[in-house]
FIRO-934187 format. One record per residue (C-alpha): x, y, z. Coordinates in pm, whole numbers, padded with zeros to 5 digits, always signed. Layout:
N
XYZ...
This chain:
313
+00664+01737-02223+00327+01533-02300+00346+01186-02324+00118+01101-02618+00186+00739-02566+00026+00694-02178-00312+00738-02425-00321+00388-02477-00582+00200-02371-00470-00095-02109-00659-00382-02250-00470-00641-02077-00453-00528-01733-00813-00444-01784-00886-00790-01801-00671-00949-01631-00827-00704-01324-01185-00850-01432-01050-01187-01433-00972-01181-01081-01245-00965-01011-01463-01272-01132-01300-01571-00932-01176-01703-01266-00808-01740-01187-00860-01880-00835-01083-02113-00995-00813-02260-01172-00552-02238-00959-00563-02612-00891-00877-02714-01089-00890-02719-01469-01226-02704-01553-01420-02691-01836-01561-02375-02008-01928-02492-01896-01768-02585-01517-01603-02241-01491-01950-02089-01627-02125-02234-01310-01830-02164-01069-01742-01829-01149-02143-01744-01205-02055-01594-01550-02260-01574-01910-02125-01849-02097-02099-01628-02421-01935-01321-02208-01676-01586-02028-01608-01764-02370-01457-01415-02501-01238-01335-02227-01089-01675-02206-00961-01697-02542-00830-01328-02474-00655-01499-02166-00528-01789-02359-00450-01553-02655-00217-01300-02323-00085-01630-02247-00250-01693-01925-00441-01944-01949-00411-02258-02170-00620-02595-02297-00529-02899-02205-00806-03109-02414-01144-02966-02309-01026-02858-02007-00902-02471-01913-00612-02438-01707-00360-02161-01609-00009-02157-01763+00263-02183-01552+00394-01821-01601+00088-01693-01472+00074-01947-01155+00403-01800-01081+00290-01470-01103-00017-01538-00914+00041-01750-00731+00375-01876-00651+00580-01652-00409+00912-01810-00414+00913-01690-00824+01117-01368-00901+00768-01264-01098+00529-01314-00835+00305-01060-00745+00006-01200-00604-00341-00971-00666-00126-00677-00571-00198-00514-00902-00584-00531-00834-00506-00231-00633-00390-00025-00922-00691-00204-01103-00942-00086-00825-00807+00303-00819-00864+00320-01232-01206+00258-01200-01258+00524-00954-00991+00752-01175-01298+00765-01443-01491+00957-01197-01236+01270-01223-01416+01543-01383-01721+01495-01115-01457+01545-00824-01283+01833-01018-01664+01965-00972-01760+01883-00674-01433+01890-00448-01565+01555-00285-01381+01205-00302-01507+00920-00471-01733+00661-00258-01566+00326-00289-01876+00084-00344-01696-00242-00234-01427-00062+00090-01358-00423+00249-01208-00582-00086-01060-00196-00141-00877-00273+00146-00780-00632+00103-00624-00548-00233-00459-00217-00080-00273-00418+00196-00160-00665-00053-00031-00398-00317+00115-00204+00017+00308-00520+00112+00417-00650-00216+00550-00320-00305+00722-00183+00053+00911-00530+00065+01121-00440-00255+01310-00176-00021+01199-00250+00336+01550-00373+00475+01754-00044+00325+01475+00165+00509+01504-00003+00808+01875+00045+00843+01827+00396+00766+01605+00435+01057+01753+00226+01288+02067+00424+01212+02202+00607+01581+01938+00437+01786+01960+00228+02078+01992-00105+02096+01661-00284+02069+01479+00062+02042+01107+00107+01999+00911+00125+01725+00581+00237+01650+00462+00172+01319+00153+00393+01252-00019+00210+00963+00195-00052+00966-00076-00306+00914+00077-00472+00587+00392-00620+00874+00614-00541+00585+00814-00283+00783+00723-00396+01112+00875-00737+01040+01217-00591+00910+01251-00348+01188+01162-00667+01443+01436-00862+01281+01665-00600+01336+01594-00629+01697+01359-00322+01737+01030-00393+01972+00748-00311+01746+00444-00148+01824+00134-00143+01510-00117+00100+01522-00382+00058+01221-00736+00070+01169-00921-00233+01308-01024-00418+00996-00669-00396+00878-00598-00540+01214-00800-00842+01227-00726-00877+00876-00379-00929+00938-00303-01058+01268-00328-01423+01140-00027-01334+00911+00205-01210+01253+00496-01406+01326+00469-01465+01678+00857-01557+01712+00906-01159+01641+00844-00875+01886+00549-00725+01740+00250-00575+01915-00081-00496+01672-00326-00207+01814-00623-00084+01695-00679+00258+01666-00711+00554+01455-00374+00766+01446-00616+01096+01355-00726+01030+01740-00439+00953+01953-00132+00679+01960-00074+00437+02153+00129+00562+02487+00482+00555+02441+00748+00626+02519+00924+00520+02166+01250+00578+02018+01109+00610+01650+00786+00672+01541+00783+00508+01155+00503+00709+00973+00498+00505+00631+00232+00638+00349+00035+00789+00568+00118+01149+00588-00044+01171+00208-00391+01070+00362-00487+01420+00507-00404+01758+00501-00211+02016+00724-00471+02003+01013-00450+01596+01051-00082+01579+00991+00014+01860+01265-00156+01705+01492-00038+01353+01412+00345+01497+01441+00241+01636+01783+00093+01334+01914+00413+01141+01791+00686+01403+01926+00475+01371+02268+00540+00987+02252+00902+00984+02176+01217+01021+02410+01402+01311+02382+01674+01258+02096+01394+01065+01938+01314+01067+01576+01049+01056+01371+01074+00904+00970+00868+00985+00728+00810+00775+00417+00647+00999+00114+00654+01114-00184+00734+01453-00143+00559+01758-00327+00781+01955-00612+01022+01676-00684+00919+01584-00953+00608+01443-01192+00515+01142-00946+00429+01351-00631+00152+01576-00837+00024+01271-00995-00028+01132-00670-00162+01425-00514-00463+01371-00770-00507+01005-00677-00569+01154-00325-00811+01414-00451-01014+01132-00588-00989+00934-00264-00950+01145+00043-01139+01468+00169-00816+01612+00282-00524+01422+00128-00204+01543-00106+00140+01574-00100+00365+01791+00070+00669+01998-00022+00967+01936+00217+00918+02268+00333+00590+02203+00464+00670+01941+00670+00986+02115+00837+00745+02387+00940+00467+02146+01036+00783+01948+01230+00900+02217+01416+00585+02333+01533+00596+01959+01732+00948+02054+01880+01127+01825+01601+01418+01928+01365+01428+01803+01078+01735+01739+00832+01714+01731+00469+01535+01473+00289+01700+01131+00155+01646+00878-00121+01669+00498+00031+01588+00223-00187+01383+00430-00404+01182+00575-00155+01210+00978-00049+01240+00998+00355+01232+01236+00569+01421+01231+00935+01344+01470+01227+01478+01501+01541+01282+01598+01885+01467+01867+02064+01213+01965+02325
């Protein structure tokens, strides 16, 4: 039934998103400062800053210690602290950056076309953080699941797998990992590779081609929601054509006509992509086998809904 109550308006997160948005927490991270100081740093109207401070201090975030503005510990730990069971990092400015373009629904209801990101470097930066921060919650139960019946040190190609999340677990598990993501996400990244791990980063565009195989499993996480039927076809064709025989493909998606989440999501993608949505399970056994791959019935691991084909030809 309707849920009257999602009507409320999310002051907090709203500025708590502007506060980052503005520098103001990173500002403070190891710098108190005073309300003038963070006026100058954070190039802010002193009147405009003054209000959303005491908001801050009033949410609990941030604190004075004499004249001086600093952050409370709760919200270092949650910021910034990554050994803290609250940490999240800026992961949330991802959900932050998506509401702002949510507003803009009823023109893409009219026009059919996705919203133009202003800013699509720090819409990235933010995505591969909230990708990350979010995918390492259940990363080692999906990796199992995969690895499940392979070889011994099979290999992996990770299409999208930018954020290392996955590609790090499956390494660790003894899989040879092959990336394949966009080349911003690549360069972005690649400092962050642990070079003790067998991990290879490529840059490419799956929609064109992947990297020459062969590969045991081809990992396709959150990115099968991008694009339509046209783009996904051919992206389970290229991958069957990469794989050994007996090779699998796993994908990782919410799955269309399973409930509330998938059709909310499918409207996120309206607002984003020119072809993106999610898919019933139906739709992607048909779109399977048309790559020579059989697929078995879809699986909940550690949260997630994945999907496991086969390639028989």
């Amino acid at each position: 039934m309707p849920n009257t109550e999602s009507f409320q308006l999310p002051q907090e997160f709203l500025i708590v998103g502007a506060a980052v948005q503005t520098g103001l927490f990173e500002e403070l991270k190891s710098n108190p400062c005073t309300l003038k100081e963070l006026t100058a740093k954070t190039n802010s109207d002193y009147r405009a800053l003054w209000t959303v401070v005491e908001a801050l201090i009033a949410l609990k975030y941030l604190v004075y210690d004499g004249d001086k503005i600093k952050l409370t510990e709760e919200a270092d730990n949650i910021f910034f602290n990554p050994e803290h069971e609250q940490y999240t990092g800026f992961s949330f400015m991802h959900t932050y950056n998506i509401m702002k373009v949510w507003t803009q629904l009823p023109e893409v209801i009219n026009s059919g076309k996705p919203v133009v990101k202003k800013d699509p470097s720090e819409h990235n930066k933010h995505f591969i953080k909230a990708m990350s921060h979010f995918a390492r919650q259940s990363a080692s139960q999906i990796v199992v699941y995969c690895l499940k019946d392979l070889p011994a040190n099979p290999r992996v190609l990770d299409v999208g797998g930018g954020p290392l999340t996955y590609a790090n677990a499956f390494a660790r598990n003894g899989a040879r990992v092959t990336i394949q993501d966009l080349p911003e996400v690549i360069d972005m990244m690649q400092p962050e590779l642990d070079k003790e791990l067998a991990i290879k980063m490529v840059k490419g565009d799956f929609t064109q081609g992947l990297p020459p195989g062969p590969y045991d499993l081809v990992y396709l996480g959150n990115v099968c929601h991008i694009y339509g039927e046209q783009e996904n076809r051919k992206l389970f064709q290229d991958a069957a054509h990469e794989l050994e025989p007996g090779g699998q493909i796993v994908i990782n998606d919410m799955i269309r006509d399973t409930g509330v989440m998938p059709a909310l999501f499918a409207v996120n993608m309206l607002i984003n992509t020119a072809s993106g949505g999610t898919w019933t399970f139906e739709q992607y056994k048909t779109w399977l086998a048309a790559a020579g791959c059989e697929a078995a019935p879809w699986e909940e691991v550690g949260g997630r809904q994945l999907i496991k084909a086969t390639k028989i030809r």
